[in-house]
N, CA, C and O atoms as a GROMACS GRO file, in nm:
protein
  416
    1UNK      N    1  -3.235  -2.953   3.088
    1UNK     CA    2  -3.097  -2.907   3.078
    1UNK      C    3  -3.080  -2.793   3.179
    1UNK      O    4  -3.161  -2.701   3.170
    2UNK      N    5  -2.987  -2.786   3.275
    2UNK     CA    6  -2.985  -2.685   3.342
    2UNK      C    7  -2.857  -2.571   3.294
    2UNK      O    8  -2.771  -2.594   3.209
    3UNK      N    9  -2.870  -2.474   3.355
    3UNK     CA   10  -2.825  -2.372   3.311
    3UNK      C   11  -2.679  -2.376   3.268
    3UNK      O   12  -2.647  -2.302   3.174
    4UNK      N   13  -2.563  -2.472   3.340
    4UNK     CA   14  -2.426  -2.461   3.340
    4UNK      C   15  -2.402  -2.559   3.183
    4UNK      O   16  -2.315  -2.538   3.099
    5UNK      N   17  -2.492  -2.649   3.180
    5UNK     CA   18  -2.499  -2.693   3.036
    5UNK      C   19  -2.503  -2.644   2.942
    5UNK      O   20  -2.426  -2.646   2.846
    6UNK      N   21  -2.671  -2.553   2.973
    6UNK     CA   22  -2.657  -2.448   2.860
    6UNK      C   23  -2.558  -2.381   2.800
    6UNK      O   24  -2.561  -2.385   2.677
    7UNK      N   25  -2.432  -2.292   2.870
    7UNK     CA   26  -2.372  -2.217   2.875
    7UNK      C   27  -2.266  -2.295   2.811
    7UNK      O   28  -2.189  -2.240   2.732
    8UNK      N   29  -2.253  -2.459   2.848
    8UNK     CA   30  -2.105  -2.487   2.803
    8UNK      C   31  -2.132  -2.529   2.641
    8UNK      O   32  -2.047  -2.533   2.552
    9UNK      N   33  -2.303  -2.564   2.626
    9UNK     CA   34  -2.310  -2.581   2.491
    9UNK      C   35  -2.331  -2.455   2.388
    9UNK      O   36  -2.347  -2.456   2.266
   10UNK      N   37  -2.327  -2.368   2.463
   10UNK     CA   38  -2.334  -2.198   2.347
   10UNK      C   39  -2.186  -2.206   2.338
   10UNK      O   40  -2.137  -2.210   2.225
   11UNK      N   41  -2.101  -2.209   2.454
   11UNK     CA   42  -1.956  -2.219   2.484
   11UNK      C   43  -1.880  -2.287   2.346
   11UNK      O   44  -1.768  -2.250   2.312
   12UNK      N   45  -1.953  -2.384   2.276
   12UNK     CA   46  -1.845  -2.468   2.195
   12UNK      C   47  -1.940  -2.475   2.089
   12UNK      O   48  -1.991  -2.583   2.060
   13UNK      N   49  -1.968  -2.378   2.033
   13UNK     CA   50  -2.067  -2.353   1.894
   13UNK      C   51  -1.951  -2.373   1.788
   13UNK      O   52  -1.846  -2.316   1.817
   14UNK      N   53  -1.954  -2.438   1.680
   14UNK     CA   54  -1.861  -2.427   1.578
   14UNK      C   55  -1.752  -2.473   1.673
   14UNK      O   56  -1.753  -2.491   1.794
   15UNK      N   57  -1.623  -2.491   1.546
   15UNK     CA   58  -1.520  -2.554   1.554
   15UNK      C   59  -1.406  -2.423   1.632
   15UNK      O   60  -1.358  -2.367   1.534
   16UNK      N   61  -1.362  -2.372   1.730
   16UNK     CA   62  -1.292  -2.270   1.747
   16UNK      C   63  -1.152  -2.268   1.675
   16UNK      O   64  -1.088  -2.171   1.637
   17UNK      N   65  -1.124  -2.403   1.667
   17UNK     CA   66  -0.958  -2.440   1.579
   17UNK      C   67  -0.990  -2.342   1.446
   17UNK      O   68  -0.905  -2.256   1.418
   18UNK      N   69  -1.105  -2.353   1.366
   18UNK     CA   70  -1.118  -2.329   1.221
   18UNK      C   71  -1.127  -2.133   1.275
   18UNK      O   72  -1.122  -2.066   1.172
   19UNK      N   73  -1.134  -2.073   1.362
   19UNK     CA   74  -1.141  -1.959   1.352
   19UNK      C   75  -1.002  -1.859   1.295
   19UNK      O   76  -0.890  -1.892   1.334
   20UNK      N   77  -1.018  -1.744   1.207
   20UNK     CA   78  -0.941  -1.695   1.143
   20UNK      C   79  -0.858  -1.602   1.216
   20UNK      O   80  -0.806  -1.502   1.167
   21UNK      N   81  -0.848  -1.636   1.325
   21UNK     CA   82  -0.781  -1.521   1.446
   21UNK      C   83  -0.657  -1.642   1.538
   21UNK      O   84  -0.656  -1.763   1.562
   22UNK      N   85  -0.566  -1.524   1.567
   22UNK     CA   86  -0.449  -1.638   1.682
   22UNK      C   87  -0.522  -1.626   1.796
   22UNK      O   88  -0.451  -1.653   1.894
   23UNK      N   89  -0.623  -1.599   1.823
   23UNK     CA   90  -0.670  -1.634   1.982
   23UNK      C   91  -0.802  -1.752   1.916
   23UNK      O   92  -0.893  -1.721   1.839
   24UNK      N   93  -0.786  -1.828   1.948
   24UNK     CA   94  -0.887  -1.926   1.941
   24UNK      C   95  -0.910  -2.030   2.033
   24UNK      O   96  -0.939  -2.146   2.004
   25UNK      N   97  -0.885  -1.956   2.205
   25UNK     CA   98  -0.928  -2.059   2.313
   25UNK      C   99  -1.068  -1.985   2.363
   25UNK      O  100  -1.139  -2.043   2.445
   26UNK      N  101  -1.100  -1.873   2.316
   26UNK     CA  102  -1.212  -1.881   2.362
   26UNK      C  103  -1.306  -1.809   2.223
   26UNK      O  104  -1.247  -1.772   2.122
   27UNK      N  105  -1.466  -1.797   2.238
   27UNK     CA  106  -1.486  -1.720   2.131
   27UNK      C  107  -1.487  -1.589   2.149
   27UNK      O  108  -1.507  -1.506   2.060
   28UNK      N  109  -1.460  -1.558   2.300
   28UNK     CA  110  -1.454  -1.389   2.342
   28UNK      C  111  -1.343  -1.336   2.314
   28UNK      O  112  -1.343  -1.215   2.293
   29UNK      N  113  -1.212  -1.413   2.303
   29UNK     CA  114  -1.138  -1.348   2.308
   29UNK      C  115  -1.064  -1.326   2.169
   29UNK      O  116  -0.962  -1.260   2.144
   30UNK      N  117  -1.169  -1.423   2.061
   30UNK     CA  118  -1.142  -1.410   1.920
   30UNK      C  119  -1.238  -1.301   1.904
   30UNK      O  120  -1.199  -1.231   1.810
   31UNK      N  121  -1.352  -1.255   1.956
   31UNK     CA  122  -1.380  -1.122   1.914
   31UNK      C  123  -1.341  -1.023   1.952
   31UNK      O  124  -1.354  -0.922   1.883
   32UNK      N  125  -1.274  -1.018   2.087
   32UNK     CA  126  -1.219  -0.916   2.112
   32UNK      C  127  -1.028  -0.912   2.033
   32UNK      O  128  -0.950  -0.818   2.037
   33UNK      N  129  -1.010  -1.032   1.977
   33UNK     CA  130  -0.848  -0.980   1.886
   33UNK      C  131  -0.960  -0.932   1.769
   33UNK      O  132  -0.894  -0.836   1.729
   34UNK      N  133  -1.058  -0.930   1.701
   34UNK     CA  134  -1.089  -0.833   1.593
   34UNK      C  135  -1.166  -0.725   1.658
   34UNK      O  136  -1.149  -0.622   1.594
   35UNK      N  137  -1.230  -0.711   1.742
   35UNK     CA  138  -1.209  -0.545   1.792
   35UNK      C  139  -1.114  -0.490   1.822
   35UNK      O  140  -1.125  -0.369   1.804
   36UNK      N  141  -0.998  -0.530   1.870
   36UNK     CA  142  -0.861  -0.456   1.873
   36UNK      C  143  -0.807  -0.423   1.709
   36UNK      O  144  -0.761  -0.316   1.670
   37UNK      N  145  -0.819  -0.490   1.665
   37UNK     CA  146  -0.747  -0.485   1.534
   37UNK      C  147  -0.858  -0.396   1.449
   37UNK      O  148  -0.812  -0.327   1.358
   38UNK      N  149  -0.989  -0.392   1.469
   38UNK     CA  150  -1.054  -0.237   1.412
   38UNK      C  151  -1.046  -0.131   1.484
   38UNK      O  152  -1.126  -0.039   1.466
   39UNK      N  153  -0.968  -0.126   1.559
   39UNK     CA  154  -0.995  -0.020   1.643
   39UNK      C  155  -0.842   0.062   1.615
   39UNK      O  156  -0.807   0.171   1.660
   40UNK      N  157  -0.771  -0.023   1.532
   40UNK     CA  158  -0.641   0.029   1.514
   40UNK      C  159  -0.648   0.093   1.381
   40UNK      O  160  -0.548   0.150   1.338
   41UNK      N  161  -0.774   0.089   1.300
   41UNK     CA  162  -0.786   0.144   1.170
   41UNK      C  163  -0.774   0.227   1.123
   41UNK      O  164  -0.768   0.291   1.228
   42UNK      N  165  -0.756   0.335   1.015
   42UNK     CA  166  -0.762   0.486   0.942
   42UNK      C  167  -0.898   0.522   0.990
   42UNK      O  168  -0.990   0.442   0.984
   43UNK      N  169  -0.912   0.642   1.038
   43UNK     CA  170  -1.015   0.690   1.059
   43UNK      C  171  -1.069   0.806   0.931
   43UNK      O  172  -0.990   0.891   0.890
   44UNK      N  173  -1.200   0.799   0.879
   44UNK     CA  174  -1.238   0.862   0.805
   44UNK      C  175  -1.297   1.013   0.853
   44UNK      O  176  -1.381   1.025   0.942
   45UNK      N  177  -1.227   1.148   0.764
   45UNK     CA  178  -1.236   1.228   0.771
   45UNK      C  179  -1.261   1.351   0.701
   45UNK      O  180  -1.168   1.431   0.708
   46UNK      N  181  -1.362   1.387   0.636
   46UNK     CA  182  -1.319   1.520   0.539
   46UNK      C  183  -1.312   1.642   0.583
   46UNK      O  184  -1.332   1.735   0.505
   47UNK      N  185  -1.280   1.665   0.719
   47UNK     CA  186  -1.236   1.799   0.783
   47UNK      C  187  -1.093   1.798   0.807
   47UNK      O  188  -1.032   1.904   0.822
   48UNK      N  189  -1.046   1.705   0.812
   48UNK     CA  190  -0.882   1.697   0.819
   48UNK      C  191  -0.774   1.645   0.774
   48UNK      O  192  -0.777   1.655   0.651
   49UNK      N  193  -0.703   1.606   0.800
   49UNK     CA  194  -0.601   1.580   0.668
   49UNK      C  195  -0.450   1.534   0.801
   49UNK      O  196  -0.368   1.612   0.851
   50UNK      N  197  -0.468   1.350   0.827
   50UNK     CA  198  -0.355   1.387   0.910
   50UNK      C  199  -0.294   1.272   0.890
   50UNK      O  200  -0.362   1.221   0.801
   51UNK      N  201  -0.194   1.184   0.920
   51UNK     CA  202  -0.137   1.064   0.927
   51UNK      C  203  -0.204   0.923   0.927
   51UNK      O  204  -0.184   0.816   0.868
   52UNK      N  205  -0.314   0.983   1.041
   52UNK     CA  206  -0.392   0.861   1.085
   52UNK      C  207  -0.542   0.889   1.053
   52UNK      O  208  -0.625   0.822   1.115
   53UNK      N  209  -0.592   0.990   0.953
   53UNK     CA  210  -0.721   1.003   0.891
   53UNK      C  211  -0.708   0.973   0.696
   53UNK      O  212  -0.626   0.938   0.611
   54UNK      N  213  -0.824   1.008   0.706
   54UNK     CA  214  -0.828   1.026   0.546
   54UNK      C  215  -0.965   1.053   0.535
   54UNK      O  216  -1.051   1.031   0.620
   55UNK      N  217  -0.981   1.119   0.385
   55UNK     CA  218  -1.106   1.160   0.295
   55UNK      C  219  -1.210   0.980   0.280
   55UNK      O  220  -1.206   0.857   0.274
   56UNK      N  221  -1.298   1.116   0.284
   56UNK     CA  222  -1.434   0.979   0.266
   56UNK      C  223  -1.419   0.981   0.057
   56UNK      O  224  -1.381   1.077  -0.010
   57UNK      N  225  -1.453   0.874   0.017
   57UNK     CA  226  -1.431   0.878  -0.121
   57UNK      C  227  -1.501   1.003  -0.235
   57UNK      O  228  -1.444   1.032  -0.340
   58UNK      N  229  -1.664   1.083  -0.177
   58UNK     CA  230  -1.725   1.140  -0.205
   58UNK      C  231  -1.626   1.262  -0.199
   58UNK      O  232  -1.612   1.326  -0.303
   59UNK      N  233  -1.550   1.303  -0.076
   59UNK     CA  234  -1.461   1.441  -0.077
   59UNK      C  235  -1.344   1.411  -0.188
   59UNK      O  236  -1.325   1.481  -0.287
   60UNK      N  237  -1.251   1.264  -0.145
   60UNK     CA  238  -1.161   1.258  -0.301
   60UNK      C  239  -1.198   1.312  -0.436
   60UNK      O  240  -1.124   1.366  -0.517
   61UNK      N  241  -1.374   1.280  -0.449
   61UNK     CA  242  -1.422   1.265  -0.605
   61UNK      C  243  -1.372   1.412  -0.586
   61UNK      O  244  -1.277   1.459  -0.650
   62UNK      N  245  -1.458   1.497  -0.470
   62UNK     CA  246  -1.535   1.624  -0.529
   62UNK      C  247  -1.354   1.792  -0.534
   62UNK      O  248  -1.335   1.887  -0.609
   63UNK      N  249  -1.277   1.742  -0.420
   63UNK     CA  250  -1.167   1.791  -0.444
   63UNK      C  251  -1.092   1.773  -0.577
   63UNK      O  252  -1.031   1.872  -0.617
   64UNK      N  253  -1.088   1.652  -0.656
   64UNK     CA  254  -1.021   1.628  -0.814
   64UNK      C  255  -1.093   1.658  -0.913
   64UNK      O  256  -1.035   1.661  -1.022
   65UNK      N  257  -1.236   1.689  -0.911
   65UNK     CA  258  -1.310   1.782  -0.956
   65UNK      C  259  -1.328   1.894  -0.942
   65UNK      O  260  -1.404   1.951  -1.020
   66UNK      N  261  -1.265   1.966  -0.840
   66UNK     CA  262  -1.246   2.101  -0.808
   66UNK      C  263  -1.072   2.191  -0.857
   66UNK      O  264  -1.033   2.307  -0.846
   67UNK      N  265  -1.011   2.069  -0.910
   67UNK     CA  266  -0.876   2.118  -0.971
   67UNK      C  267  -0.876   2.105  -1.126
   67UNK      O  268  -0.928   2.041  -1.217
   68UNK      N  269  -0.765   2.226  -1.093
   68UNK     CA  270  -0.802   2.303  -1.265
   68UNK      C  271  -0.657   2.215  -1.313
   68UNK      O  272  -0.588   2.135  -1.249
   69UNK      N  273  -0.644   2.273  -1.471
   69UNK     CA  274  -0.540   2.199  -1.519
   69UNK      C  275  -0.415   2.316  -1.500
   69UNK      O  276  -0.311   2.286  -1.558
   70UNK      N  277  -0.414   2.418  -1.440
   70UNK     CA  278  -0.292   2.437  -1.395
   70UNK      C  279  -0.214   2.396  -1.260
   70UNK      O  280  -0.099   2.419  -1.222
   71UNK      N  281  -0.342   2.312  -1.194
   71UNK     CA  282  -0.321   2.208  -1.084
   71UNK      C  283  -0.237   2.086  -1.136
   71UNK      O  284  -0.125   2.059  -1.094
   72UNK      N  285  -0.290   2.032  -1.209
   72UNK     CA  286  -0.246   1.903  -1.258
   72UNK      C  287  -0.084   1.939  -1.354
   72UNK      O  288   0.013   1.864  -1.354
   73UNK      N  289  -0.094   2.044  -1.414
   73UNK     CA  290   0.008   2.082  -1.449
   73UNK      C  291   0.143   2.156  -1.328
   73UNK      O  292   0.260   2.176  -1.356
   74UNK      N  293   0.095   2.173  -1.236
   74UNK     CA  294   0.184   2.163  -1.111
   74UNK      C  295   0.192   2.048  -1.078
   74UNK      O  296   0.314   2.033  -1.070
   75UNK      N  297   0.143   1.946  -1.052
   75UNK     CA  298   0.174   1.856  -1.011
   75UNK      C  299   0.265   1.752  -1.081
   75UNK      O  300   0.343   1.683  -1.015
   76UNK      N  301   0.254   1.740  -1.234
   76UNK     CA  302   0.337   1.706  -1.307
   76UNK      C  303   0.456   1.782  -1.322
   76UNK      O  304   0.552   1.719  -1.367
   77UNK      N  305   0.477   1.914  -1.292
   77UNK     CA  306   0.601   1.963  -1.275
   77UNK      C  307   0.678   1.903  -1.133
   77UNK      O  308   0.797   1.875  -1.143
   78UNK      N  309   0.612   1.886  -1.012
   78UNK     CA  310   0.663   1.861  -0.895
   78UNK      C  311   0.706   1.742  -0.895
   78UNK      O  312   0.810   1.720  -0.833
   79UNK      N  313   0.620   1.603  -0.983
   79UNK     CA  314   0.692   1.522  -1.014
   79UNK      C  315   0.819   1.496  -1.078
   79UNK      O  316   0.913   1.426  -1.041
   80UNK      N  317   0.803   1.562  -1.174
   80UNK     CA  318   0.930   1.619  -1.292
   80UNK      C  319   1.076   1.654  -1.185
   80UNK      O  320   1.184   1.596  -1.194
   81UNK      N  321   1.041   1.764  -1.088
   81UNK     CA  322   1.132   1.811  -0.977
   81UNK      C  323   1.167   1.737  -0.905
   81UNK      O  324   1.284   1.749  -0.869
   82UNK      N  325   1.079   1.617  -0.843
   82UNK     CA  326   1.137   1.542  -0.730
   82UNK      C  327   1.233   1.389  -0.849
   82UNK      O  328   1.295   1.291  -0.809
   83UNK      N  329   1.214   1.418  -0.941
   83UNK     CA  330   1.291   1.282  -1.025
   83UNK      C  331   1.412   1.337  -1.042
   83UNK      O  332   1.503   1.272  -0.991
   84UNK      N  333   1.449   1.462  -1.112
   84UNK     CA  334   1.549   1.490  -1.114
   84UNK      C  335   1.642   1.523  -0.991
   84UNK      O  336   1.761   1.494  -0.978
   85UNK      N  337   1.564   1.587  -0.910
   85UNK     CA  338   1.643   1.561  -0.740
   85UNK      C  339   1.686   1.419  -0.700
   85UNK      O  340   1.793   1.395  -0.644
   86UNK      N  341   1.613   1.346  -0.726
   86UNK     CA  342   1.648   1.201  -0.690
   86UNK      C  343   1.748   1.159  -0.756
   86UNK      O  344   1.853   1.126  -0.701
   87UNK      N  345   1.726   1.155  -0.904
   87UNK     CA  346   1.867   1.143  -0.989
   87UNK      C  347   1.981   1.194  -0.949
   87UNK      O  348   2.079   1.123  -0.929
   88UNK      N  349   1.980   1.318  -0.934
   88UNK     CA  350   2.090   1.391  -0.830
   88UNK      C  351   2.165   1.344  -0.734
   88UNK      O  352   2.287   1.326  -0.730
   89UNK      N  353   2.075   1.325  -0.647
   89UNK     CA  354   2.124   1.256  -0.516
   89UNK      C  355   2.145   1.144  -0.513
   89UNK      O  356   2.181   1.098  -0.404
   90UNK      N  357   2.132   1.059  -0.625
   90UNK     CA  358   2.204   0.900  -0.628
   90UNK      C  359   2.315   0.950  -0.757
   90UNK      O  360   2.384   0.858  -0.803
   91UNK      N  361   2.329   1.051  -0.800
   91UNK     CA  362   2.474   1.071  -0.844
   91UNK      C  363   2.555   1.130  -0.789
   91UNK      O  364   2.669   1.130  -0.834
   92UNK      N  365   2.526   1.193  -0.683
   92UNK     CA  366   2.653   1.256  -0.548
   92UNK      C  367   2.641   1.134  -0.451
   92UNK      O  368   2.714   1.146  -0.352
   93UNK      N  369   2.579   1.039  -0.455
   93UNK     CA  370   2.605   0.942  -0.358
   93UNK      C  371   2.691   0.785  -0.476
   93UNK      O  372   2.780   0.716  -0.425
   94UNK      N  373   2.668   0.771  -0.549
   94UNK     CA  374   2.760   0.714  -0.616
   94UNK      C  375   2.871   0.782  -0.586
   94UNK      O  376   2.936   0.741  -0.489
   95UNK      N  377   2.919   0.898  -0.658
   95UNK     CA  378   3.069   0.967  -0.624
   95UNK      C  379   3.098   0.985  -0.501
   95UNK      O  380   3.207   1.042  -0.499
   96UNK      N  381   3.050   0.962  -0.368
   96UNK     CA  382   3.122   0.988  -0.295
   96UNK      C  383   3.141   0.865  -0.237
   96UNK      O  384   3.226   0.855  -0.149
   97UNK      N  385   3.063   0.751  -0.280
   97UNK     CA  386   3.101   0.571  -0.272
   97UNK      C  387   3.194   0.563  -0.386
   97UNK      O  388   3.172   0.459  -0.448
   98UNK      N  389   3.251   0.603  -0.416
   98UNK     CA  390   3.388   0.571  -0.530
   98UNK      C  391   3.485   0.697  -0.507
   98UNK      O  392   3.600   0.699  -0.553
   99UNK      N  393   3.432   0.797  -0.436
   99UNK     CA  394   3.573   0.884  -0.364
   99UNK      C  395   3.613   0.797  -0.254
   99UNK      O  396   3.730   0.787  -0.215
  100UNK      N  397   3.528   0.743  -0.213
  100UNK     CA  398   3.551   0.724  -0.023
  100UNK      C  399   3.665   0.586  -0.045
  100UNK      O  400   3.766   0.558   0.020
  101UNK      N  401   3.589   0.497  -0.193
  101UNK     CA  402   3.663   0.394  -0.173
  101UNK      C  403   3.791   0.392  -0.294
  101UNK      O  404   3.858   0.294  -0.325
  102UNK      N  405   3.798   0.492  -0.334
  102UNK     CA  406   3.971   0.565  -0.426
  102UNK      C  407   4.007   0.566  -0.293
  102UNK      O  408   4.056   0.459  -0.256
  103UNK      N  409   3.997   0.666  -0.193
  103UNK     CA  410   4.094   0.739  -0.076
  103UNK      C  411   4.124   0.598   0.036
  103UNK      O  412   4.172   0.596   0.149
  104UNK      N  413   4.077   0.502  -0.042
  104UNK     CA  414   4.092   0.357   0.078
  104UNK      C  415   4.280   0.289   0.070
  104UNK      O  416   4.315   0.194   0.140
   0.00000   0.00000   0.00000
């Protein structure tokens, strides 16, 4: 078997149709659509805190183990605060969708 054979029979290993990716004309370029697509991932972080990071699960545990219950009791107040704000603001936005459409 010479070499260009070789290559075309590594070339067509498995079925490429059955691959779980939209690039499936070659097998390079079905690994390179899942290296693009990990490379677009959350990056893990327990020094920072940003949009596109997050806590490794060990810092989640050890930060919710480090809050007291007047933590948790803030936080159930802030919930408490942002419901009734919300309530609020879909009752000045009702009334001013039934002022706007009285003054029609």
């Amino acid at each position: 078997m010479n070499i260009k054979d070789l290559f075309k029979k590594i070339a067509n290993i498995g079925d490429l149709s059955t691959l779980k990716t939209s690039k499936k004309d070659t097998l390079v370029n079905a690994v390179n659509e899942v290296k693009d697509g990990l490379s677009n991932t959350t990056e893990i972080s327990d020094t920072t805190t940003t949009t596109t990071s997050t806590w490794s699960s060990q810092k989640i545990s050890t930060e919710l183990g480090n809050a007291t219950p007047s933590d948790y009791e803030q936080v159930k107040a802030d919930v408490e605060k942002l419901k009734s704000d919300v309530g609020t603001a879909r009752t000045n936005l009702i009334n001013s969708v039934n002022s706007t459409i009285d003054n029609l």
